[in-house]
C-alpha positions as CSV (number, residue, x, y, z in Angstrom):
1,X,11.0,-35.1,17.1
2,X,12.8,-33.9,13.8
3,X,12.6,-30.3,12.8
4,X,10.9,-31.9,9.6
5,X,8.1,-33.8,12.3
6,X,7.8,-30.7,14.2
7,X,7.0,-28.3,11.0
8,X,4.4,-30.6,10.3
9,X,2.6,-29.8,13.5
10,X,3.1,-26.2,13.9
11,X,-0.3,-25.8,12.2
12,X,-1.8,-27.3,15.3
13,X,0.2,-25.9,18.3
14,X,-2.1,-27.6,20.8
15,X,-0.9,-31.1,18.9
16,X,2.9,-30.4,20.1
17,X,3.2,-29.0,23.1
18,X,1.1,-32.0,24.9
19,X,2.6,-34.2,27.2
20,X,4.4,-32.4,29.7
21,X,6.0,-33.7,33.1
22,X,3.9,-35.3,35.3
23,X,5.7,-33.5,38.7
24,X,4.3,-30.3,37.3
25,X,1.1,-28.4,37.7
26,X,-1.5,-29.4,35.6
27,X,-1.7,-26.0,34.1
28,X,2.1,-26.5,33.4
29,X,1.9,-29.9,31.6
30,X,0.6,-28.7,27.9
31,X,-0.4,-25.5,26.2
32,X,-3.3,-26.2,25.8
33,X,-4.0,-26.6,30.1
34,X,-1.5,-23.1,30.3
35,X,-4.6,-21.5,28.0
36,X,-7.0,-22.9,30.4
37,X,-5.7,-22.1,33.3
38,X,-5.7,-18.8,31.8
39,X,-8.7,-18.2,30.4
40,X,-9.9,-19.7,34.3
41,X,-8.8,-16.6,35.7
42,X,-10.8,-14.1,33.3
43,X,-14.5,-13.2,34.3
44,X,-17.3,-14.0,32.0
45,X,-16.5,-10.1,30.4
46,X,-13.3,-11.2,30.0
47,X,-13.7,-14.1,28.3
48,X,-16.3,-12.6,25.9
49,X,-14.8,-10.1,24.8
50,X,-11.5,-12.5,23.8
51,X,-13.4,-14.4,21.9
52,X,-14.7,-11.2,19.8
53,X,-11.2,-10.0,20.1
54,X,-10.3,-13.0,17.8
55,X,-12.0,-11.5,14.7
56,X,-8.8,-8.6,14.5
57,X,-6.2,-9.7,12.0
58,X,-2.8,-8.7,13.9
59,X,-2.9,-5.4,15.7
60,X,-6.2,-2.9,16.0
61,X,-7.4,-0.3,17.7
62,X,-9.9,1.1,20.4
63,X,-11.9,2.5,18.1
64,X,-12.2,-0.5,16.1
65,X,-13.2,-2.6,18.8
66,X,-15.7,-0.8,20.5
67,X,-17.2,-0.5,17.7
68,X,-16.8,-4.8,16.5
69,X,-16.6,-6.0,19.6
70,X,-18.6,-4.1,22.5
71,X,-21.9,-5.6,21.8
72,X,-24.3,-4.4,25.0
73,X,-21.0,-2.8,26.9
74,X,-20.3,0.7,27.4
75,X,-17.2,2.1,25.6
76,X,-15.5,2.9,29.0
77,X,-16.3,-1.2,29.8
78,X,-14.9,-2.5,26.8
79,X,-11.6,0.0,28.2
80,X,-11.7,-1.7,31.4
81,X,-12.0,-4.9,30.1
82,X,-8.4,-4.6,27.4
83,X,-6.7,-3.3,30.1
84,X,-7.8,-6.3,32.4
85,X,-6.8,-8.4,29.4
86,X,-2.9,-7.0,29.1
87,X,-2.5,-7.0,32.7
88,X,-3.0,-11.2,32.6
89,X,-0.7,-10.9,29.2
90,X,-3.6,-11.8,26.5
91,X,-3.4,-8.9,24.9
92,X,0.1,-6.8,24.6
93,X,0.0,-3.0,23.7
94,X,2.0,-0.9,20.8
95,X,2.6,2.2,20.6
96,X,1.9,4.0,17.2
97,X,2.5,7.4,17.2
98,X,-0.1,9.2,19.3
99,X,-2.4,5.8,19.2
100,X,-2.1,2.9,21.3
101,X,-2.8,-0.6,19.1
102,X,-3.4,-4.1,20.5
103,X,-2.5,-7.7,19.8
104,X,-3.2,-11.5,20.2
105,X,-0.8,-13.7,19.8
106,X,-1.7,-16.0,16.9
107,X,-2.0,-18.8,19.5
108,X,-4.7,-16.9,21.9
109,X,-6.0,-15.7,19.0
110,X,-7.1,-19.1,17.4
111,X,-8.2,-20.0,21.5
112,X,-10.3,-17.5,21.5
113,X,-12.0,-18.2,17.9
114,X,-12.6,-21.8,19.2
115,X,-14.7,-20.5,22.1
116,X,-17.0,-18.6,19.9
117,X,-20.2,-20.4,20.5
118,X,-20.3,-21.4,17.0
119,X,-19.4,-20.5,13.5
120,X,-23.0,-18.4,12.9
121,X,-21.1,-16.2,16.2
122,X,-18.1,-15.8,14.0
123,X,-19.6,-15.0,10.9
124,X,-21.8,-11.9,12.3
125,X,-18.5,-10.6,14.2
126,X,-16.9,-11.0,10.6
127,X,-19.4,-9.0,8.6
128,X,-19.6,-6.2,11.4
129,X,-15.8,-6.6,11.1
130,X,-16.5,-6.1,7.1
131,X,-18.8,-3.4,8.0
132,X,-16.9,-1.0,10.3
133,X,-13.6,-1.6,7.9
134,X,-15.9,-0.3,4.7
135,X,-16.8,2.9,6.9
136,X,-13.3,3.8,7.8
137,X,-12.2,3.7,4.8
138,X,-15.0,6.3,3.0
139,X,-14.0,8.4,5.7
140,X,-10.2,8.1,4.8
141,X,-11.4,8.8,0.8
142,X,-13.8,11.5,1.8
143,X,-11.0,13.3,3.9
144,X,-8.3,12.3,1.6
145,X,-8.1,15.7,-0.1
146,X,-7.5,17.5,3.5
147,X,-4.6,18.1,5.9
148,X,-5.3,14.8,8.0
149,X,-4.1,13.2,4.6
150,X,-0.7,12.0,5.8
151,X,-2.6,10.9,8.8
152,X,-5.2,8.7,6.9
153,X,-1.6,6.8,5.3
154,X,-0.5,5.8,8.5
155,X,-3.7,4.5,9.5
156,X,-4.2,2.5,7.1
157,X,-1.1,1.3,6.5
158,X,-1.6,0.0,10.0
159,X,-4.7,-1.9,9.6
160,X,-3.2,-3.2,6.1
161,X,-4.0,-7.0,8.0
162,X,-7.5,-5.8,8.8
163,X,-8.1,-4.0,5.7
164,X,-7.5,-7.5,3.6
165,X,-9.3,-9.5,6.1
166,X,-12.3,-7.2,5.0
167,X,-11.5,-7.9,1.1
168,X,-10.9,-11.5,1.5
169,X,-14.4,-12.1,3.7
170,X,-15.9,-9.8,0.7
171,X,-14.1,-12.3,-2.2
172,X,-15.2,-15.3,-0.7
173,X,-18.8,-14.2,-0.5
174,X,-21.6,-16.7,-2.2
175,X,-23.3,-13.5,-3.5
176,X,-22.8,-10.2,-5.8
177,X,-23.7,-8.2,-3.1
178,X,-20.6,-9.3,-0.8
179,X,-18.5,-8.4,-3.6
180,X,-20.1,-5.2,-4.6
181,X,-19.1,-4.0,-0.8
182,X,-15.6,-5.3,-1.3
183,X,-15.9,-3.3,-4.9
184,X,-16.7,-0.2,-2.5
185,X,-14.2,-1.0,-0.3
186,X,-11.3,-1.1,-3.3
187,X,-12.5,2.0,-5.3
188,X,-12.4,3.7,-1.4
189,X,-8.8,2.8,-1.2
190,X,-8.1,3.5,-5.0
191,X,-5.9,6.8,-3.6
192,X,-4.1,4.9,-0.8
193,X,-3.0,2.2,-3.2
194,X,-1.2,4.9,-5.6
195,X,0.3,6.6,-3.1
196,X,1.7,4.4,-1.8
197,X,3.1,2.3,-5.2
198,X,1.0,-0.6,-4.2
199,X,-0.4,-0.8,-8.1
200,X,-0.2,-5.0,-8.0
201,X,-2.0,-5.4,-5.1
202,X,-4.9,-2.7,-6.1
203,X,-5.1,-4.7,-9.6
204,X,-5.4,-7.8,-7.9
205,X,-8.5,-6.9,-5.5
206,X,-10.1,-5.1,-8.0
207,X,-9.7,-7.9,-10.3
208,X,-11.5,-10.2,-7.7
209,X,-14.4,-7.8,-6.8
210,X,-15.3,-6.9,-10.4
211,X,-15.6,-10.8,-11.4
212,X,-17.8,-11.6,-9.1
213,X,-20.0,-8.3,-8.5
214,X,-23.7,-7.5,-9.7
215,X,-23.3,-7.1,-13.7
216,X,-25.4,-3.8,-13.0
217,X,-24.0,-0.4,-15.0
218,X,-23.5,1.0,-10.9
219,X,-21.4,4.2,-10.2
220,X,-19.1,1.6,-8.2
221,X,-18.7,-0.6,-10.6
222,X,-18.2,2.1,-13.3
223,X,-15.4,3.7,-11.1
224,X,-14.1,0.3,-10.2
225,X,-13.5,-0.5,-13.7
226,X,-11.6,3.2,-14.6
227,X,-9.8,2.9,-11.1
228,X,-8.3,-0.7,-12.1
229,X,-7.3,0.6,-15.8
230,X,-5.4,3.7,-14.5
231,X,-3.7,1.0,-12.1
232,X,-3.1,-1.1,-15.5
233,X,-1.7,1.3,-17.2
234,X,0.8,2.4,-14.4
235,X,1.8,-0.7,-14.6
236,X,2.3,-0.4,-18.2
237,X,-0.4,-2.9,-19.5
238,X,-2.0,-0.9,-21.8
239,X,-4.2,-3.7,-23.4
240,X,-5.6,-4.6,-20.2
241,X,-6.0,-0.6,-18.9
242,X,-7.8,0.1,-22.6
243,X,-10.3,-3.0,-21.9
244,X,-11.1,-1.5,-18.9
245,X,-11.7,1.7,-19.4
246,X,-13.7,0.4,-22.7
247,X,-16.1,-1.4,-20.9
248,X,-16.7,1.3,-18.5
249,X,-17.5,3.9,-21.0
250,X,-20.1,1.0,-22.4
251,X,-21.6,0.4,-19.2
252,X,-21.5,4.2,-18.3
253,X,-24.2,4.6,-20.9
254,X,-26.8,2.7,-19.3
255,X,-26.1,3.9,-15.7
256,X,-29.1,6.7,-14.5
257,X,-26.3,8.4,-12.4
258,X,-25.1,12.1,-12.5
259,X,-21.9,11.2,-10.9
260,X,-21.2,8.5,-13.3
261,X,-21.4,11.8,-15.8
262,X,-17.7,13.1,-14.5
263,X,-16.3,9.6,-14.5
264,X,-17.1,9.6,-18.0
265,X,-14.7,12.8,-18.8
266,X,-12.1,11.6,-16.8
267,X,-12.4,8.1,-18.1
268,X,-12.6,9.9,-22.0
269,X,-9.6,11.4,-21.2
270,X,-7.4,8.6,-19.6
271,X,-8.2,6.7,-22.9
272,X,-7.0,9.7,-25.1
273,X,-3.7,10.0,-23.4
274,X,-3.5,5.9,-23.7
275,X,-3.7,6.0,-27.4
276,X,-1.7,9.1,-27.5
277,X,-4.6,11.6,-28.6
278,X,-3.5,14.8,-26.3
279,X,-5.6,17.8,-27.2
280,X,-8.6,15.6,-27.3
281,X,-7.1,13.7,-24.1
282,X,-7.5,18.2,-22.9
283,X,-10.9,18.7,-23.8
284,X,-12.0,16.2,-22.0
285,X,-10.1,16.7,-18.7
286,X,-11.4,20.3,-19.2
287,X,-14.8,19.2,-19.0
288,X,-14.3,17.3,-16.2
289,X,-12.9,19.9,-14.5
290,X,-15.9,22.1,-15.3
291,X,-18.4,19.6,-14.0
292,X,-16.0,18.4,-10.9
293,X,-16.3,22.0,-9.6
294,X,-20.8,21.7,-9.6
295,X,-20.0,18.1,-6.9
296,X,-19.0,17.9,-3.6
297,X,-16.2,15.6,-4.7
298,X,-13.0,17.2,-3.9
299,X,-11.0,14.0,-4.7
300,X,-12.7,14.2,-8.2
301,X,-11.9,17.6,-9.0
302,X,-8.0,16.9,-8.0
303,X,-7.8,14.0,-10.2
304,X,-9.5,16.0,-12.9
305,X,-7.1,19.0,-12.8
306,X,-4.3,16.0,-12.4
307,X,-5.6,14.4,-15.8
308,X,-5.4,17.9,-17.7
309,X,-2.0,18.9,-16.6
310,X,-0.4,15.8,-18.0
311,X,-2.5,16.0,-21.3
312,X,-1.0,19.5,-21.3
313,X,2.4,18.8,-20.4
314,X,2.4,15.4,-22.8
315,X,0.9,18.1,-25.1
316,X,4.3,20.5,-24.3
317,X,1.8,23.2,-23.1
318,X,3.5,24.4,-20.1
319,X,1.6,27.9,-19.9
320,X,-1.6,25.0,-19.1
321,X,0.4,22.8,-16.9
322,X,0.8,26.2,-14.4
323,X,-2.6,27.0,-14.9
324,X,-3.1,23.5,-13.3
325,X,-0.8,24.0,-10.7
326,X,-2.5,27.3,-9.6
327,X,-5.9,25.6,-10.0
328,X,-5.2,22.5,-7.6
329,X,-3.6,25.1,-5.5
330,X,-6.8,27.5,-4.9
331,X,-8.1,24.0,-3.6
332,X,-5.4,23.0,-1.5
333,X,-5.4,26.3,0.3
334,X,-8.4,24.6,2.4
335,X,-8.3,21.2,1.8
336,X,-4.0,20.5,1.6
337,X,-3.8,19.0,-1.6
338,X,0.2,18.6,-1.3
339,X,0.7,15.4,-2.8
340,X,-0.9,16.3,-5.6
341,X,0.4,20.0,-5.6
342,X,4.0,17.9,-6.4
343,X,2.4,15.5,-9.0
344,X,1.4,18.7,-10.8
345,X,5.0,20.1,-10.3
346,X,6.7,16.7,-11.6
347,X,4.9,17.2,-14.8
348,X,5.8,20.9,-15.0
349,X,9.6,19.9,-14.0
350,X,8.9,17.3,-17.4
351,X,7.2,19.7,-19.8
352,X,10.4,21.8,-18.7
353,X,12.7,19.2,-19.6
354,X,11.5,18.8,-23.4
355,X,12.0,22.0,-23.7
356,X,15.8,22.2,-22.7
357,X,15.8,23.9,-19.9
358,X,17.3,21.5,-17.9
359,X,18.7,24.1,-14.8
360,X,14.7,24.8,-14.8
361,X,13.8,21.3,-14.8
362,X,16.1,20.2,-12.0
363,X,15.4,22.8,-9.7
364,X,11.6,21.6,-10.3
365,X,12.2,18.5,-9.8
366,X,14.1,18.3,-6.7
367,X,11.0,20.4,-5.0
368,X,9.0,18.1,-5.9
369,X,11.2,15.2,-4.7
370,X,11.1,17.3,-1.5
371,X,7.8,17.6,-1.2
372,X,7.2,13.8,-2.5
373,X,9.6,12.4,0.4
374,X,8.2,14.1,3.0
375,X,4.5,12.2,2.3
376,X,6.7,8.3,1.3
377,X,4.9,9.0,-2.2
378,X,6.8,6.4,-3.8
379,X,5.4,7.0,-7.4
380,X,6.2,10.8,-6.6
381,X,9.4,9.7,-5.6
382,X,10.2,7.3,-8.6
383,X,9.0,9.7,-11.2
384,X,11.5,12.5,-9.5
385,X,14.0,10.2,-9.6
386,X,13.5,9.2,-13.6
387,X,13.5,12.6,-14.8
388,X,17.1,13.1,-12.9
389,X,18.0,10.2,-14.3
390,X,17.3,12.0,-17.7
391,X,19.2,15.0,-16.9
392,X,21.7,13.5,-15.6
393,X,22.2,11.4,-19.0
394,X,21.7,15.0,-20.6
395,X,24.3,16.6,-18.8
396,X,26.8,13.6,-20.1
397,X,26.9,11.9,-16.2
398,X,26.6,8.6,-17.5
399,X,27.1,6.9,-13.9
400,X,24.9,9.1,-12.2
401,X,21.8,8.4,-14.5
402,X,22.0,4.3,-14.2
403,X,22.3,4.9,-10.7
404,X,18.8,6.8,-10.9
405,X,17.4,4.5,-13.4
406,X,17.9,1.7,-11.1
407,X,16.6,3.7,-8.1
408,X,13.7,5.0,-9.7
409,X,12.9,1.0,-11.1
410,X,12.3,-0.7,-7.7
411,X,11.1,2.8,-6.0
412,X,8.2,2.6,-8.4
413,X,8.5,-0.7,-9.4
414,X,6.8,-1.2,-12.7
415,X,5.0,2.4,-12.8
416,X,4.9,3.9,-16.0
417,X,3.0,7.1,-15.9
418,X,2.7,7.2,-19.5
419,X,3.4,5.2,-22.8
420,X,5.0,8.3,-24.6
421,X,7.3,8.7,-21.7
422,X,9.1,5.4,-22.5
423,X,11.3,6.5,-25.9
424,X,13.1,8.8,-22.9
425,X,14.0,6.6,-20.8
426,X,14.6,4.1,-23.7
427,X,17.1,7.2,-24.7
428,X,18.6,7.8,-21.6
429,X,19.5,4.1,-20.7
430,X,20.8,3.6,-24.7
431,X,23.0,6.4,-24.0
432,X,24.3,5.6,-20.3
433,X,25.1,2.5,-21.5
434,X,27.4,3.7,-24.4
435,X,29.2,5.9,-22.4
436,X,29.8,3.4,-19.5
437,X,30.2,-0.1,-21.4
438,X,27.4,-3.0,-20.3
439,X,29.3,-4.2,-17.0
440,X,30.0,-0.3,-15.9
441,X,26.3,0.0,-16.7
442,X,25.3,-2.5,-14.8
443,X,26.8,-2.2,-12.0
444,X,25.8,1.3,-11.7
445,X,21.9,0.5,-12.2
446,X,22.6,-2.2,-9.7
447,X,23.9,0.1,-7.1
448,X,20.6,2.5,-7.4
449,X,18.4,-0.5,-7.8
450,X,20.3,-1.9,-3.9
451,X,20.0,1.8,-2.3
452,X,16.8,2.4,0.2
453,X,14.8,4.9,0.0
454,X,15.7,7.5,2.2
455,X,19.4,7.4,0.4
456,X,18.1,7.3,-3.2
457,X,16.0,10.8,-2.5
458,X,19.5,12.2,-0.7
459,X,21.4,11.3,-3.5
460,X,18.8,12.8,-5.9
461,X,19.0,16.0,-4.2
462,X,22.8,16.1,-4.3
463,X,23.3,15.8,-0.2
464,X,25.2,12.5,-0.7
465,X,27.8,11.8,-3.6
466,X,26.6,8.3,-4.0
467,X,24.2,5.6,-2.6
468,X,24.5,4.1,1.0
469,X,23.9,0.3,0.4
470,X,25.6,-0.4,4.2
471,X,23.5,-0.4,7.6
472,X,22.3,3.5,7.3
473,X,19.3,2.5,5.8
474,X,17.6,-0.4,9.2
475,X,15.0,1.5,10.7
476,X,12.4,-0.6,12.1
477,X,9.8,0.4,9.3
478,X,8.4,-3.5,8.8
479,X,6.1,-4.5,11.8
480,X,7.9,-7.6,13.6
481,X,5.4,-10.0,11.3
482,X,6.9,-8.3,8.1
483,X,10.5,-9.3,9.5
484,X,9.4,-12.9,10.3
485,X,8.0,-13.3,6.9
486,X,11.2,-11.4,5.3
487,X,13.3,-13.8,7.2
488,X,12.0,-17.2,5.6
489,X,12.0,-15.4,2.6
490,X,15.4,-15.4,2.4
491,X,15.6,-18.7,3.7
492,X,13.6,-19.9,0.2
493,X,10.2,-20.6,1.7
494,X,7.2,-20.0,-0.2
495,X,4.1,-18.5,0.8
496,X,2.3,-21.7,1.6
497,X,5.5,-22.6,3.5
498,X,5.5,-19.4,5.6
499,X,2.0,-19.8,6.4
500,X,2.2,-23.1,7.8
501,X,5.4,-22.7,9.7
502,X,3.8,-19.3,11.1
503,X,0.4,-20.2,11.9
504,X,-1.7,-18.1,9.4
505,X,-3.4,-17.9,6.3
506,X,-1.7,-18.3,2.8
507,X,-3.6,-15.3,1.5
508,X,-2.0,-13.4,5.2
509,X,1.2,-14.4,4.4
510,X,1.1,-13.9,0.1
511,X,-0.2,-10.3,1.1
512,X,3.1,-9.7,4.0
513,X,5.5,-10.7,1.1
514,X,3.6,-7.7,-1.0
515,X,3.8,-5.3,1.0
516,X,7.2,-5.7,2.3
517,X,7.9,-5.5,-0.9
518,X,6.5,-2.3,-1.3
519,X,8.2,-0.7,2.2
520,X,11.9,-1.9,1.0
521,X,11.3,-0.8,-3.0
522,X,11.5,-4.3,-4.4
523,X,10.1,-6.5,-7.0
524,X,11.1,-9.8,-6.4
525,X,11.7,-11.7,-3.4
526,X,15.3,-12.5,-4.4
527,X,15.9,-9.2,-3.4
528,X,14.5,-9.5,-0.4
529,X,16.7,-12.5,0.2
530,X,19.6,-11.0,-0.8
531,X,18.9,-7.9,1.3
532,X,19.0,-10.2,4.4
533,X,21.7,-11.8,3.3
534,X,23.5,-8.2,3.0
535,X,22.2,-7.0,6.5
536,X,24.6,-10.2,7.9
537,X,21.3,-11.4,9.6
538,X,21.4,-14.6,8.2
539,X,21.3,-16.7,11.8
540,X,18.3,-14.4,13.5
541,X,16.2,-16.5,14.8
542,X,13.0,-15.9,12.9
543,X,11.1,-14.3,16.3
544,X,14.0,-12.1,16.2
545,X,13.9,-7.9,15.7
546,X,15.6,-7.3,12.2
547,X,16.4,-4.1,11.2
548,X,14.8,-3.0,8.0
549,X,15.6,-0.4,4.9
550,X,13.8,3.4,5.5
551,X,10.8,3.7,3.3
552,X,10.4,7.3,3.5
553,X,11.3,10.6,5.6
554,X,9.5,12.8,8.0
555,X,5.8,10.9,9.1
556,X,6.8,8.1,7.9
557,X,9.5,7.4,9.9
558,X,7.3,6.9,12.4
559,X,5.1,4.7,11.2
560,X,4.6,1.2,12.9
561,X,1.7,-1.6,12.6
């Protein structure tokens, strides 16, 4: 057959692999006797708990299915059984960090669907799958604001597959209640989404649950709809992030909810700072601070204090801005608030810089960039990298702040943190680009914009004398999916191309292309290309290991799904 003639029947594996040679075993002739033969040798556990197995998008863990997939077993069974299951190759096993993961190929994987005993079977595995997927991640927002916090970002950057499987099953639902669940399941990963700079993605789910949700005035709905208009106006669509927020505040008033109470003052004080109102944007973020502090909400209380420092520091109150930082700190000293510790800082490190003292504001700045790195906050990171971008332009280093300003755009990608923050960078580019000339300019922006991560935060902190756009940056930081995907990528594909030629759903493969995106600091997938092109792996096979850019330092470095 053609390559063309065999691409067309990669969706159906079984289809192309079967006639085989007649001297051979039967088991040897076509896949689909090999999966037989296979499935033959498993005992009636075995083969049961495959078929459950089948629910897992990629990789998962113990936890997950014992508590899926077990049904009448005993946890030590359902042990027995995966290891049983990777000794006869089904299943292989990853190590990440101190937690083992497991995997079916996408081939066994769609066997093992098939011997479900019908789609009813399926469907109840999929809504426990929903289910136990909606409870891990209230425990990752209720424990956010603790020490396991950098823990919680590995997790679920590891069940990223599993996490949108959940989202998807909730989208597709017939009913409002399907998508009220998959409304509880975004507003629970509202924190892990700006963390980790994955604003369009957070937007997009949001966007899907709250069309299709119960119309009711709910606390989840009300905190959906502020949670997507802070993600709006990150991105900087402020017409969209006002609507928003506006029709929360309407709903709010109809909702029988004490909770919904403190949303309100934050959500007050998010539109003040939108429209550029700052003391009022203050006394409401004051308020909320007050009322945080009567809820066992420590996630709310941080985001409060978090609101009224940048309403102080927008305000050019930096007296305020400290009494933030020592505020979020009296909680951190028993939860481990360090994130937002160096969010607070950043804006400290800004209020400094409008008021000239840039030795001050550098100093600041690279702490927090420190502190930012060490947790792959990539909005931390980006915002770091803008204001040294500014005093850099300040300090009349032309070449140095492009080479920021193109860091800091693809770090962040789109984030703007506020509207009155854009005449500076406006400024600083304006004057960059006088002193260098438009190609100089460009050039230098380009440089920052090709840099990784790890090598835009070194050179931000002064320990290199300029980016690192060779080989330093592959470490294996995309699972070997990711580097698939990446690889037709840059061979032109698109995402309903990628998903036929791997096997797996357009929606799987739309939301591999986003988040490699997000782990290399890109926006488009040009970039990506190019990046491929750069790293001289143009003729790896597509099953092949390809090194990838750093996204961050310290944990992250050891992250893997």
């Amino acid at each position: 057959m053609s390559v063309e003639q065999i691409l067309q029947k990669l969706p159906d594996p079984y289809s192309l692999l079967s006639v085989g040679t007649t001297g051979a075993p039967a088991r040897q002739q076509t896949l689909r006797r090999s999966i037989d033969w296979t499935r033959d040798l498993c005992s009636a556990e075995e083969r049961a708990l495959w078929a459950r197995l089948s629910v897992f998008e990629e990789s998962f863990d113990l936890d997950a299915a014992e508590g899926i997939c077990a049904g009448n077993l005993a946890a030590d069974e359902v042990l027995d059984l995966i290891a049983s299951l990777i000794d006869k190759s089904i299943l292989s096993r990853e190590d990440h960090g101190a937690t083992a993961r497991y995997r079916l190929l996408g081939t066994l994987r769609d066997y093992g669907r098939e011997q479900l005993q019908d789609d009813t079977e399926y469907q109840s595995l999929r809504r426990l799958h929903r289910d136990w997927y909606a409870r891990l991640v209230n425990q990752a927002n209720s424990e956010w604001i603790s020490r396991h916090q950098v823990d919680w970002i590995a997790r679920l950057e590891a069940e990223q597959p599993n996490l949108r499987a959940a989202l998807e099953h909730c989208g597709t639902g017939q009913d409002g209640a399907e998508r009220d669940t998959g409304l509880r399941i975004a507003v629970a990963l509202y924190p892990f989404w700006c963390a980790q700079g994955m604003l369009g993605e957070g937007r997009q789910w949001f966007t899907r649950m709250l069309d299709g949700a119960h119309g009711h005035p709910s606390a989840d709905r009300i905190e959906g709809l502020y949670a997507a208009g802070v993600l709006a106006a990150l991105q900087g669509d402020l017409l969209a992030a006002r609507a928003l927020i506006d029709d929360g505040m309407k709903r709010s008033a109809h909702a029988a909810d004490e909770h919904v109470g403190l949303l309100d003052f934050y959500a007050a004080g998010c539109h003040a700072i939108l429209r550029g109102h700052f003391s009022q944007a203050q006394m409401f973020f004051d308020k909320a601070v007050s009322v945080s502090r009567n809820h066992e909400a420590p996630l709310k209380q941080v985001w409060a204090w978090l609101g009224l420092a940048l309403a102080s520091g927008l305000s050019g109150d930096i007296a305020r801005v400290q009494l933030c930082l020592r505020g979020i700190s009296e909680i951190g000293d028993t939860r481990g608030t360090e994130t937002y510790r160096g969010w607070i800082l950043w804006i400290a490190a800004l209020t400094t810089f409008q008021h000239g003292d840039l030795a001050r504001a550098d100093s600041m700045v690279k702490d927090c960039l420190r502190s930012a790195s060490q947790v792959n906050d990539r909005l931390g990171v980006a915002g770091c990298l803008e204001i040294s971008a500014w005093i850099s332009g300040r300090k009349r280093d032309a070449r140095r702040a492009a080479v920021l300003l193109g860091a800091a755009r693809v770090v962040g990608g789109a984030c703007i943190v506020s509207p009155q923050l854009l005449p500076d960078h406006a400024r600083c580019e304006q004057q960059a680009r006088r002193a260098l000339g438009d190609r100089a300019f460009e050039a230098a922006y380009s440089n920052g914009s090709d840099t990784c991560f790890a090598d835009a935060v070194a050179f931000a902190l002064g320990e290199t004398q300029t980016t690192n756009q060779g080989l330093a940056c592959s470490d294996t930081t995309l699972t070997r999916r990711e580097r698939q995907v990446a690889y037709l990528v840059s061979k032109g594909m698109t995402n309903r191309a990628i998903a036929s030629e791997l096997v797996i759903s357009q929606r799987t493969a739309q939301g591999h292309v986003e988040h490699i995106l997000t782990k290399l600091g890109f926006n488009s997938r040009s970039q990506i290309a190019a990046w491929i092109v750069e790293q001289q792996y143009q003729s790896a096979a597509p099953n092949q290991t390809l090194p990838t850019r750093r996204t961050g330092v310290g944990p992250g470095e050891q992250r893997a799904s």
